[in-house]
N, C-alpha and C positions, 0 to 999 in steps of 0.2 A: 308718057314714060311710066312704065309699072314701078312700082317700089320695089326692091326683092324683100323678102320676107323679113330677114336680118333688122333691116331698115323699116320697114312697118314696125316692129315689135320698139326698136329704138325710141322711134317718135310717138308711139302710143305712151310707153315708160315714162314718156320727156311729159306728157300732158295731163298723165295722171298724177304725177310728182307734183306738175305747176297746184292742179286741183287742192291736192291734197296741203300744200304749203301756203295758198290762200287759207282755207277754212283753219290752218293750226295756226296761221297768225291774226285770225277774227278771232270775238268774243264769244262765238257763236257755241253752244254747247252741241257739238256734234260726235256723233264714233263712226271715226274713219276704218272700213276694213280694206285691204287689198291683198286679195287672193284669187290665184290663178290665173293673173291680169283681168281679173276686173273687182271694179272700184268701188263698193258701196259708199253712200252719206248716209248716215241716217240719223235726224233731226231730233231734237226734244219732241215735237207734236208728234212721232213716230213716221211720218212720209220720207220718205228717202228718190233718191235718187244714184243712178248705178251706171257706170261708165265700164261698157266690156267692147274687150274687142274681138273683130272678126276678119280672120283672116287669110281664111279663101277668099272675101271678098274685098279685102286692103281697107276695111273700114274701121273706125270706131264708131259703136252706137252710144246710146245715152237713152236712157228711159227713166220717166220723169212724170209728175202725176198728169203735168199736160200731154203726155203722147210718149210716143218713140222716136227718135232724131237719127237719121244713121250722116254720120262726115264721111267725107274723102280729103285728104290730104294734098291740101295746093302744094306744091313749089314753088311757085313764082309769089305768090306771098310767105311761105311758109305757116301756112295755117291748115285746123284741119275748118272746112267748111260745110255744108249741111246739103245735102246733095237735093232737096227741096226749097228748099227755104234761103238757102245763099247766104244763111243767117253763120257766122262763126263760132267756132266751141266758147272761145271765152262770152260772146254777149249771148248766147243760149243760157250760159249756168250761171251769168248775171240774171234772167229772167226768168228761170225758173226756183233760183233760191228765193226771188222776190214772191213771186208767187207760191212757192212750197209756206215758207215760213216770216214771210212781210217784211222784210230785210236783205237789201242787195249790197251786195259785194263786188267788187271789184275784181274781172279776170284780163288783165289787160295781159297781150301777145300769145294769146290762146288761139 
C-alpha cells in the first residue's frame, strides 16, 4: 500500500514532534531547528544529526555522523523502519545520540 502524500507528510510531522519532545524533556543541551520539514539536533560538541524528508520516495532519511539511514514507513507495526538495517527510527536515534554525544535516550514507539 502507498501512502498518499497527505499521509506521508502526516506521519513524518508525527516523528519529528516524537524527536523533538524526547531531547526538550532530556537534560541534553541541544538546538532544535525545524524547518521546511526537516529536523536539525545540534549538539553541545557541535555534531548534529538531521531528519528530512523525501517524498517522491515516501521516505524519511536521517543523517548522522555514522552514515545516512533512509525508513519506509510500516503499517502493520506503525513504525518507520530502515529499509537496510530493519533497525527502527526510535532505536537508530537511541544509537546514534549514544554515539554522537555518549548519552542515550530513550525513543520508545518511533
Amino acid at each position: 500500500m502507498t501512502l498518499s502524500e497527505a499521509r506521508f507528510h502526516d506521519l513524518v510531522d508525527a516523528a519529528q514532534e516524537a524527536v523533538e519532545d524526547v531531547f526538550d524533556s532530556s537534560d541534553l543541551d541541544v538546538d532544535l531547528e525545524n524547518s521546511a520539514g526537516v529536523l536539525t539536533v545540534r549538539f553541545e560538541n557541535g555534531s548534529q544529526v538531521i531528519l528530512s524528508r523525501q517524498p517522491a520516495l515516501r521516505q524519511l532519511w536521517v543523517a548522522a555522523r555514522s552514515g545516512g539511514f533512509h525508513f519506509d514507513y510500516d503499517p502493520d507495526s506503525g513504525r518507520w523502519i530502515c529499509d537496510t538495517s530493519e533497525e527502527p527510527l526510535g532505536e537508530l536515534m537511541e544509537r546514534v545520540t549514544r554515539e554522537q554525544i555518549g548519552e542515550g535516550l530513550e525513543f520508545e514507539d518511533l
